[in-house]
DRENDO-1510 file (C-alpha; in Angstrom, 1 decimal, always signed):
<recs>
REC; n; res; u; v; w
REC; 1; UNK; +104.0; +39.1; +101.3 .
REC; 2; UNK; +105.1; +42.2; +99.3 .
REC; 3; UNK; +103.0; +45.7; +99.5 .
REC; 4; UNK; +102.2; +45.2; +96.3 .
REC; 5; UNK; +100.4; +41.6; +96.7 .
REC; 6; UNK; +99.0; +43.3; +100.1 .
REC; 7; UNK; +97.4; +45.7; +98.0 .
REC; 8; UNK; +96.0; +43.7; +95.1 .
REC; 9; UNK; +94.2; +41.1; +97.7 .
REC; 10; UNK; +92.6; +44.6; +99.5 .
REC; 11; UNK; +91.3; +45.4; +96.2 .
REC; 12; UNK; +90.0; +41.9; +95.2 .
REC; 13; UNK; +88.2; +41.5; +98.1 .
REC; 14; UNK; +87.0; +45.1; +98.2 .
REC; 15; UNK; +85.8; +44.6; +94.5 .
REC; 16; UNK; +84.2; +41.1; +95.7 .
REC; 17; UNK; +81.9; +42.8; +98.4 .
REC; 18; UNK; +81.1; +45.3; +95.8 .
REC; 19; UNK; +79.7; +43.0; +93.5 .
REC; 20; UNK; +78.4; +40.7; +96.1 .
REC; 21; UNK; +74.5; +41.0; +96.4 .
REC; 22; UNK; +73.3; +42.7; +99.8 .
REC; 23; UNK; +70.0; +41.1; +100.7 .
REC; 24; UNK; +67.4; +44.5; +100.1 .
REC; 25; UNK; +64.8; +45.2; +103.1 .
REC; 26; UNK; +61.8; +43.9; +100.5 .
REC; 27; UNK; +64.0; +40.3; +100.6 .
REC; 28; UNK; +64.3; +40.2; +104.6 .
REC; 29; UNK; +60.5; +41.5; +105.1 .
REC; 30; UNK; +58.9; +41.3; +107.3 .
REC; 31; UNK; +61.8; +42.2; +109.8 .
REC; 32; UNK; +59.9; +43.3; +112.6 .
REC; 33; UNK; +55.9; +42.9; +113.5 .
REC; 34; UNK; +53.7; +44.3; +111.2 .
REC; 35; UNK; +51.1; +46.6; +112.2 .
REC; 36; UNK; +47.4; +46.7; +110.8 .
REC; 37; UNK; +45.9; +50.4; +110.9 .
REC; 38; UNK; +42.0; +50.0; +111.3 .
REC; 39; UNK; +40.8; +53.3; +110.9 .
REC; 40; UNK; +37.6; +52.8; +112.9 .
REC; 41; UNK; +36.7; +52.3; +116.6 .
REC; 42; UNK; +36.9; +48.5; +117.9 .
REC; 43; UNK; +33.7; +46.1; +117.2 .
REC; 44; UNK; +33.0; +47.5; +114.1 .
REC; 45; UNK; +33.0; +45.1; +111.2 .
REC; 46; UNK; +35.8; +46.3; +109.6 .
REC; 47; UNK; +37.8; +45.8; +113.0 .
REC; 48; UNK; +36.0; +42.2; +113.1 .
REC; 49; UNK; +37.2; +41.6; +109.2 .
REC; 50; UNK; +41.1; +43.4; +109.9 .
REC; 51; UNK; +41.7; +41.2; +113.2 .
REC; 52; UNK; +40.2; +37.4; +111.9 .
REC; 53; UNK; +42.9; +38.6; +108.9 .
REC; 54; UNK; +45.9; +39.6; +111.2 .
REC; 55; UNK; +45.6; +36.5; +113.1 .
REC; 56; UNK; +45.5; +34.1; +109.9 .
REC; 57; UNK; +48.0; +36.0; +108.2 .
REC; 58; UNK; +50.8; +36.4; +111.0 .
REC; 59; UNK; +52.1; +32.5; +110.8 .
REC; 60; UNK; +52.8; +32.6; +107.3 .
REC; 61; UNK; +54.6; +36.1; +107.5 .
REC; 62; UNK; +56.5; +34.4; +110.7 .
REC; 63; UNK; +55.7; +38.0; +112.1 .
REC; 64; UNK; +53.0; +38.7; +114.2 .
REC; 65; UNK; +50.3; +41.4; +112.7 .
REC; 66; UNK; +49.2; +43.7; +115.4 .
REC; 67; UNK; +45.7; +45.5; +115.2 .
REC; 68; UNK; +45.7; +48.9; +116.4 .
REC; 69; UNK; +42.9; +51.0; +116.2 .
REC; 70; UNK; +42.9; +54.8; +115.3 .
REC; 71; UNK; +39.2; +56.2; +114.4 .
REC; 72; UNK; +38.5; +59.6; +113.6 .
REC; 73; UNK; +37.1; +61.4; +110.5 .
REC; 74; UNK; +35.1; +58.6; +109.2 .
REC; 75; UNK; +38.7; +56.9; +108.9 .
REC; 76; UNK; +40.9; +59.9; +107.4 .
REC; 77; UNK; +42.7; +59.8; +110.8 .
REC; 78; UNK; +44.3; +56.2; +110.4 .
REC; 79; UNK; +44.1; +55.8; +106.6 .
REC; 80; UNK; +45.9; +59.5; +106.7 .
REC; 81; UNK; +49.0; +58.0; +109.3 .
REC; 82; UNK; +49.5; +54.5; +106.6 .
REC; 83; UNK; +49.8; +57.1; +103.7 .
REC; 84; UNK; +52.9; +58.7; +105.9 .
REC; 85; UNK; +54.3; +55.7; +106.8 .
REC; 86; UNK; +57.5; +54.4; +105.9 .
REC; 87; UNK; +56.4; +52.7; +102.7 .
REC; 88; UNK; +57.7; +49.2; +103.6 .
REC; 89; UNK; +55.0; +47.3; +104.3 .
REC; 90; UNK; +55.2; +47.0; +108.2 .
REC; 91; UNK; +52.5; +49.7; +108.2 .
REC; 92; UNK; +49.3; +48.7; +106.5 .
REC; 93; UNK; +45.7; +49.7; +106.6 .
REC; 94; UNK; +42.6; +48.2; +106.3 .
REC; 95; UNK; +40.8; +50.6; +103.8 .
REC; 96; UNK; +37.2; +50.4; +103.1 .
REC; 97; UNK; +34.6; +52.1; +101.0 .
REC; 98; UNK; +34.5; +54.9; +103.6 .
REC; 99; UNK; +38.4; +55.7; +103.1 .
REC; 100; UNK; +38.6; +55.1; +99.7 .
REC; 101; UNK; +35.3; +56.9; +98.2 .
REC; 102; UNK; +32.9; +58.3; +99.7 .
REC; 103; UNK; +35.4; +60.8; +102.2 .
REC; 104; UNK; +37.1; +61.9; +99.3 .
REC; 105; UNK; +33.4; +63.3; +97.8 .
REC; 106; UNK; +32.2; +64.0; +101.5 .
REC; 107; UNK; +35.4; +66.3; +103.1 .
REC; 108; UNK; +36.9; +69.8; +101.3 .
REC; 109; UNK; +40.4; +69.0; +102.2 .
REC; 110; UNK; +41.7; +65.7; +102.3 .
REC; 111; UNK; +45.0; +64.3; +104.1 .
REC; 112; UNK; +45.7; +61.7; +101.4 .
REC; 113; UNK; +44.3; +60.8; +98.0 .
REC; 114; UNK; +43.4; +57.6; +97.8 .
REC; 115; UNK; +44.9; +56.6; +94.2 .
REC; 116; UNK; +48.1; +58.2; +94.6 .
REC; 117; UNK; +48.7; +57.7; +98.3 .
REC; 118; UNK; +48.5; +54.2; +98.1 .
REC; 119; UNK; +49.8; +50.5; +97.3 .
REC; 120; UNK; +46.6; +48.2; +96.6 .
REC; 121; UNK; +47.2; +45.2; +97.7 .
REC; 122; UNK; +43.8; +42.8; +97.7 .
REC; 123; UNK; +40.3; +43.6; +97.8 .
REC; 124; UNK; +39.4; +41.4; +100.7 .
REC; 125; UNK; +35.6; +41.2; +101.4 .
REC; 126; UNK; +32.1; +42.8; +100.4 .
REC; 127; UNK; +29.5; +43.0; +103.5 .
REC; 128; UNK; +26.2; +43.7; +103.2 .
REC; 129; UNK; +24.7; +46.9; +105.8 .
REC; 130; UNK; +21.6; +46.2; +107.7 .
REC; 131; UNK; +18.7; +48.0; +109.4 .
REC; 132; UNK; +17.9; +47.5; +113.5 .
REC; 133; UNK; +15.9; +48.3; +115.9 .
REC; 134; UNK; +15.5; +47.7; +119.9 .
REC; 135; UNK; +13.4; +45.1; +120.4 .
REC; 136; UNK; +11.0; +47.3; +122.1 .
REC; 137; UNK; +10.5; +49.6; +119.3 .
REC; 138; UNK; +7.5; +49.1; +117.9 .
REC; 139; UNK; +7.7; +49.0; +114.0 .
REC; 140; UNK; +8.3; +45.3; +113.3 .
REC; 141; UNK; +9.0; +45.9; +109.6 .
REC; 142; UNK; +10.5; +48.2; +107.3 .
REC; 143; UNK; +6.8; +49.0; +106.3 .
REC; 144; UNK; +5.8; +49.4; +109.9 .
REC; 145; UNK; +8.5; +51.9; +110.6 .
REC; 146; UNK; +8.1; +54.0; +107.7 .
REC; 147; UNK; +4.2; +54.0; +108.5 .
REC; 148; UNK; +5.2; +55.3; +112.0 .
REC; 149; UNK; +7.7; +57.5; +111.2 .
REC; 150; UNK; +5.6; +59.8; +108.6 .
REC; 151; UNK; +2.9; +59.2; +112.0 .
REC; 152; UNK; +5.2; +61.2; +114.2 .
REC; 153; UNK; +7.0; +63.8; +112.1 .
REC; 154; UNK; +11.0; +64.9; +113.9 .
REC; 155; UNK; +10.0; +62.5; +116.6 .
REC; 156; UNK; +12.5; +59.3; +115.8 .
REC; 157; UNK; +16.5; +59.2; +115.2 .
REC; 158; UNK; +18.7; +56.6; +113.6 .
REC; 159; UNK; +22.4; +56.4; +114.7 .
REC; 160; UNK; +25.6; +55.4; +112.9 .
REC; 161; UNK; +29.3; +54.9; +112.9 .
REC; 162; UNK; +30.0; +58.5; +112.0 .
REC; 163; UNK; +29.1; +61.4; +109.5 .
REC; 164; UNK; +29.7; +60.3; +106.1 .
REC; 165; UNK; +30.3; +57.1; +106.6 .
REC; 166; UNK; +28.6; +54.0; +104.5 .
REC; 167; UNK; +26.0; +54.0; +107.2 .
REC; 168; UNK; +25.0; +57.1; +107.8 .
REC; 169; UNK; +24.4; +57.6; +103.8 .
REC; 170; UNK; +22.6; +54.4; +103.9 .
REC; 171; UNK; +20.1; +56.1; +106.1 .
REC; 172; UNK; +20.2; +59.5; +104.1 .
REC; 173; UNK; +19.4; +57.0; +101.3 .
REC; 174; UNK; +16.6; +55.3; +102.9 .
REC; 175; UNK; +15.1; +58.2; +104.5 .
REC; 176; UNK; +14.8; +59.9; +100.6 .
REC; 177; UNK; +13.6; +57.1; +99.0 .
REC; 178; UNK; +11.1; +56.1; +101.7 .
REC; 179; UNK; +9.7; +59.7; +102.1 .
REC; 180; UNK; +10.6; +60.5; +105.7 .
REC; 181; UNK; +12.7; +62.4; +108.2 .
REC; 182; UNK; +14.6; +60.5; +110.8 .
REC; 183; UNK; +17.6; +62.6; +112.6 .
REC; 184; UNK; +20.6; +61.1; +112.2 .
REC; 185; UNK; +23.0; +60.6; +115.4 .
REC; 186; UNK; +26.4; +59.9; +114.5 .
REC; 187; UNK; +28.5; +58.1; +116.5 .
REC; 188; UNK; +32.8; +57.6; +116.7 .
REC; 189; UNK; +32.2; +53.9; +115.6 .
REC; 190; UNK; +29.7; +51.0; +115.3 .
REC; 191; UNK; +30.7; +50.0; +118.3 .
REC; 192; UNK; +29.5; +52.9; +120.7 .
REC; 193; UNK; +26.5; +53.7; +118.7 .
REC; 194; UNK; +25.3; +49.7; +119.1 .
REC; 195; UNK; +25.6; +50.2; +122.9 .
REC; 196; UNK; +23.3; +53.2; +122.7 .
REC; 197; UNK; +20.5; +51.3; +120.6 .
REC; 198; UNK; +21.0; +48.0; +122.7 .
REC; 199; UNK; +20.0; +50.0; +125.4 .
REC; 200; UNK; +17.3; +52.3; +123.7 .
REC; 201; UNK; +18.7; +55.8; +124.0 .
REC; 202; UNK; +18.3; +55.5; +120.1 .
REC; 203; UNK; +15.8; +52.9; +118.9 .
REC; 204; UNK; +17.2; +52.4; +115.2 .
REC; 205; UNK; +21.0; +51.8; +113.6 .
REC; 206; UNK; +22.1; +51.3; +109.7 .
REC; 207; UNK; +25.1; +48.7; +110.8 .
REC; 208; UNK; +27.2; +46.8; +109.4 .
REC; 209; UNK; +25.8; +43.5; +108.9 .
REC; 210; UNK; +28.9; +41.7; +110.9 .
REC; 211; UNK; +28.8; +43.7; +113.9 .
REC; 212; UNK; +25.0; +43.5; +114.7 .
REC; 213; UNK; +25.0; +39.8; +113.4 .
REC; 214; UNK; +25.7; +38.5; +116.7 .
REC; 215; UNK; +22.8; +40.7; +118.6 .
REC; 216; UNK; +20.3; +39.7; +115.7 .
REC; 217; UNK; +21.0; +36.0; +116.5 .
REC; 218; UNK; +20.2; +36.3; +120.5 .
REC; 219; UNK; +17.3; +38.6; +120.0 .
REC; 220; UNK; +18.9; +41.5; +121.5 .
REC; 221; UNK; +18.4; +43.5; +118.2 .
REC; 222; UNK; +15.5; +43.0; +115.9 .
REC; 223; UNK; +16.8; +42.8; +111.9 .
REC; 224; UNK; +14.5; +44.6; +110.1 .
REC; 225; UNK; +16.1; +44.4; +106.8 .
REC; 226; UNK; +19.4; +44.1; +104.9 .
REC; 227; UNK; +20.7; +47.2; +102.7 .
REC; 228; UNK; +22.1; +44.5; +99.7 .
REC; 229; UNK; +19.8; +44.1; +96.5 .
REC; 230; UNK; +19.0; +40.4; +97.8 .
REC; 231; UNK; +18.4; +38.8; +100.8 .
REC; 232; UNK; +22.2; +37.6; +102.9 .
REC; 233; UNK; +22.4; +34.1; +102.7 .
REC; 234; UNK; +23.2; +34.0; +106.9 .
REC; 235; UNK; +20.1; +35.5; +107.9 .
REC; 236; UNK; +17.2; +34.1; +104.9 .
REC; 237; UNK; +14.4; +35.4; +107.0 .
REC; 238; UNK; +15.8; +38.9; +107.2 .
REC; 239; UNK; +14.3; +40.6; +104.0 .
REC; 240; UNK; +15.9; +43.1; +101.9 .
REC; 241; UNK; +15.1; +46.9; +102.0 .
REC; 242; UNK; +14.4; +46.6; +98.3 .
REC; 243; UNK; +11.4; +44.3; +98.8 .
REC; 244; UNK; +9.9; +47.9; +100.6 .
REC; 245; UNK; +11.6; +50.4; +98.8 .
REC; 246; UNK; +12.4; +48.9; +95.1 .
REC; 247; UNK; +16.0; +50.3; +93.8 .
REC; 248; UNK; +17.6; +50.2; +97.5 .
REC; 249; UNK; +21.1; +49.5; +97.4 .
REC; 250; UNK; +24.4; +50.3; +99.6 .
REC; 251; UNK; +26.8; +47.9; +100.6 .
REC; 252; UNK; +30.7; +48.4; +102.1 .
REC; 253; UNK; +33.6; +46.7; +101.3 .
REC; 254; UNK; +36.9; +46.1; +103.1 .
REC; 255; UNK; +40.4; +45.9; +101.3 .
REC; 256; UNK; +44.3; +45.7; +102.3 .
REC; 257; UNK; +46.4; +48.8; +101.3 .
REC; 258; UNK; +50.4; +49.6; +101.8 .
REC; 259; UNK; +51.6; +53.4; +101.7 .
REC; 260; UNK; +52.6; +54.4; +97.9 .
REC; 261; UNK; +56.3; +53.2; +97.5 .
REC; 262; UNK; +56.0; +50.0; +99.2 .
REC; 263; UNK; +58.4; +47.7; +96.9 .
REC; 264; UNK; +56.6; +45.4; +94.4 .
REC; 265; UNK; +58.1; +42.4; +96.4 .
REC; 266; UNK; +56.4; +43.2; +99.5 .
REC; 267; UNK; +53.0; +44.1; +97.7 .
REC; 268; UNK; +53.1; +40.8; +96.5 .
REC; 269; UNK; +54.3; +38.9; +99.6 .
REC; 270; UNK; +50.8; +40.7; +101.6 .
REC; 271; UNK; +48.7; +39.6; +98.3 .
REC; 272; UNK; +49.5; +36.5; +98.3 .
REC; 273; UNK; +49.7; +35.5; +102.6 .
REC; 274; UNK; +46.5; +38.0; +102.9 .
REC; 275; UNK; +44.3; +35.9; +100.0 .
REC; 276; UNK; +45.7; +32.9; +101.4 .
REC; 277; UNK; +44.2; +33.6; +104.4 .
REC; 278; UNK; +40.7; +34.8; +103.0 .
REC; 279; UNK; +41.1; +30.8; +101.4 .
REC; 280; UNK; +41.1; +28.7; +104.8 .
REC; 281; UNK; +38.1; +27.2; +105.4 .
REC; 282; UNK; +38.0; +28.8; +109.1 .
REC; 283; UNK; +37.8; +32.2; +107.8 .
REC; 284; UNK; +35.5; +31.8; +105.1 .
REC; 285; UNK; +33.4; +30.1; +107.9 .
REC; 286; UNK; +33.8; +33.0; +110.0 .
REC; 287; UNK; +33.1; +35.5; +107.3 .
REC; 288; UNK; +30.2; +33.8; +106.2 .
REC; 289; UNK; +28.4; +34.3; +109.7 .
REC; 290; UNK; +27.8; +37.5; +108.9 .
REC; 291; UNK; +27.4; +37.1; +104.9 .
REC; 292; UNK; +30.3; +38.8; +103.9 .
REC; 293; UNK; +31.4; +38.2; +100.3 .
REC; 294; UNK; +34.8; +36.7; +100.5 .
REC; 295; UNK; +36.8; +38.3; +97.3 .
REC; 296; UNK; +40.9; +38.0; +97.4 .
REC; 297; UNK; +42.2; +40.2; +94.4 .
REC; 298; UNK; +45.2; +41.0; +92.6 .
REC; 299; UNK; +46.7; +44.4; +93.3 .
REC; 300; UNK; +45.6; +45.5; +90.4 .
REC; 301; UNK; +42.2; +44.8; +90.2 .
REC; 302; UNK; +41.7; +47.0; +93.7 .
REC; 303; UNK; +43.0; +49.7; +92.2 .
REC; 304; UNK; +40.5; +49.4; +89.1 .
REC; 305; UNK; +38.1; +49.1; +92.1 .
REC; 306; UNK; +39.0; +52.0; +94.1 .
REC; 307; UNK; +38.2; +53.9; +90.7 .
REC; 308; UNK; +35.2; +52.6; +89.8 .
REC; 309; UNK; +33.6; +53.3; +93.7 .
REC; 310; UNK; +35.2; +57.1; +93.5 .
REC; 311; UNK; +32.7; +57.2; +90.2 .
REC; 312; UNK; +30.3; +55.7; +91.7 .
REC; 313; UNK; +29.5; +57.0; +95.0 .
REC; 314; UNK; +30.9; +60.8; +93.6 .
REC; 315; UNK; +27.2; +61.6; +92.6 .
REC; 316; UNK; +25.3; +60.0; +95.3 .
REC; 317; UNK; +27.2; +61.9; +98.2 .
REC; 318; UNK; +26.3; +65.0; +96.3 .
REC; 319; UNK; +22.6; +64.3; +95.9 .
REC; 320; UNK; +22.5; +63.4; +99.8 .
REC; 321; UNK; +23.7; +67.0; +100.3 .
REC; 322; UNK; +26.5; +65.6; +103.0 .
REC; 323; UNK; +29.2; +67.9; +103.4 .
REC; 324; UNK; +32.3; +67.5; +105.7 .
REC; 325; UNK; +35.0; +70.1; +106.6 .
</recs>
């Protein structure tokens, strides 16, 4: 073979691999495990939402999707660490109303924005908040514990997840509309604040509906009512807050983001094995223990979502007077 043939098959099979295509990280994704940010303490509802997803959504990636928890500034903490991850979609987050609008009215500096730092993905659920009590506190009703509260001025505290979060402005809410003054106790999570009222170091919680469904059902925590406009299908004898206090309305809502960046193909690969998920009959079961509102959206349509709860809840932080540094 002459130098010259030599050099003509080097360069054929040079242009060749050139021209070949090379298979693009969104075409080999998911390459490794995925991991699912939940931005709140563990036993919450959005960490009861983000882990029945990961575990329906990990055969069809053929990766598994591993929960990890990182809580912390009413969710900046692990919302913030997704928005600086390496946008490929093996770092997601489970965003929620908290993340997404009310932190950005409630804090003066914010580690992310939650339009720009962002790829929607799906909107996945709506849950409904609720009202408890110990069952040895006496008020038996929302009526009952209004009546007792204007009784004994400063006396009674309600606890939450954490300043600022959906909770803690439901009770902000509820204590303005209903006329009174309970102290709020804010707690890192759902989780460690149910513990506290389960055991009556602080008689009354605004939850989330999921995480205090179980408790409701074995009597260790006594419903009193629902935050939602309407009664939750799950629990028909529980009423809602509005029955009491007419116009009574908050609710939170849990949604699947990817950092800003993440490749269309891999946007659309999480839509599409995340609100398959939210369509087996198991998880709708599941969800509908607790009365969440199963959704499943198209990127898109979160991020008109995420735009319309910024307008929404902009105003009603400000009224509440909530202020985070």
């Amino acid at each position: 073979m002459t130098f010259r043939a030599t050099l003509f098959g080097a360069l054929a099979i040079a242009i060749l691999g050139v021209a070949a295509p090379c298979p693009s990280a969104a075409d080999t994704f998911p390459a490794r495990p995925i991991t699912l940010v939940i931005p709140f303490a563990a036993g919450g509802s959005t960490d009861l939402v983000g882990r029945l997803l990961a575990q329906h959504m990990s055969p069809d990636l053929g990766q598994p999707v591993v929960v990890e928890n990182r809580p912390g500034a009413g969710g900046n903490v692990g919302a913030s660490a997704v928005a600086k991850a390496t946008p490929d979609g093996h770092t997601i987050l489970m965003g929620t109303v908290a993340t997404h609008a009310l932190n950005p009215a409630l804090y003066k500096k914010m580690p992310y924005d939650p339009v720009t730092s962002f790829a929607p993905v799906s909107l996945l659920a709506i849950v409904p908040n609720v009202l408890v009590v110990n069952p040895a506190f006496p008020a038996k009703t929302v009526k009952e514990l209004i009546d007792l509260v204007k009784a004994n001025p400063g006396q009674y505290t309600f606890a939450s997840s954490g300043n600022g979060t959906p909770l803690h402005l439901s009770g902000a809410l509820f204590n303005s509309m209903a006329g009174i003054d309970m102290q709020h106790i804010p707690y890192q999570g759902a989780g460690p604040a149910l513990i506290d009222v389960l055991s009556n170091q602080v008689p009354v919680m605004f939850d989330n509906l999921p995480s205090s469904a179980g408790h409701i059902k074995t009597g260790k925590l006594r419903a009193l009512g629902v935050t939602t406009a309407k009664r939750a299908p799950s629990f028909p004898d529980v009423p809602a807050i509005a029955e009491t206090l007419p116009g009574y309305e908050t609710y939170t809502w849990n949604a699947l983001f990817a950092p800003a960046g993440t490749p269309p193909q891999v946007v659309a690969r999480l839509n599409a094995v995340a609100n398959k998920a939210l369509a087996d009959p198991q998880v709708q079961a599941r969800l509908a223990e607790f009365s969440a509102i199963v959704v499943g959206s198209t990127p898109e349509e979160l991020a008109t979502h995420v735009k319309a709860e910024l307008a929404k809840w902009a105003p009603i932080v400000k009224a509440s007077g909530a202020q985070l540094d």
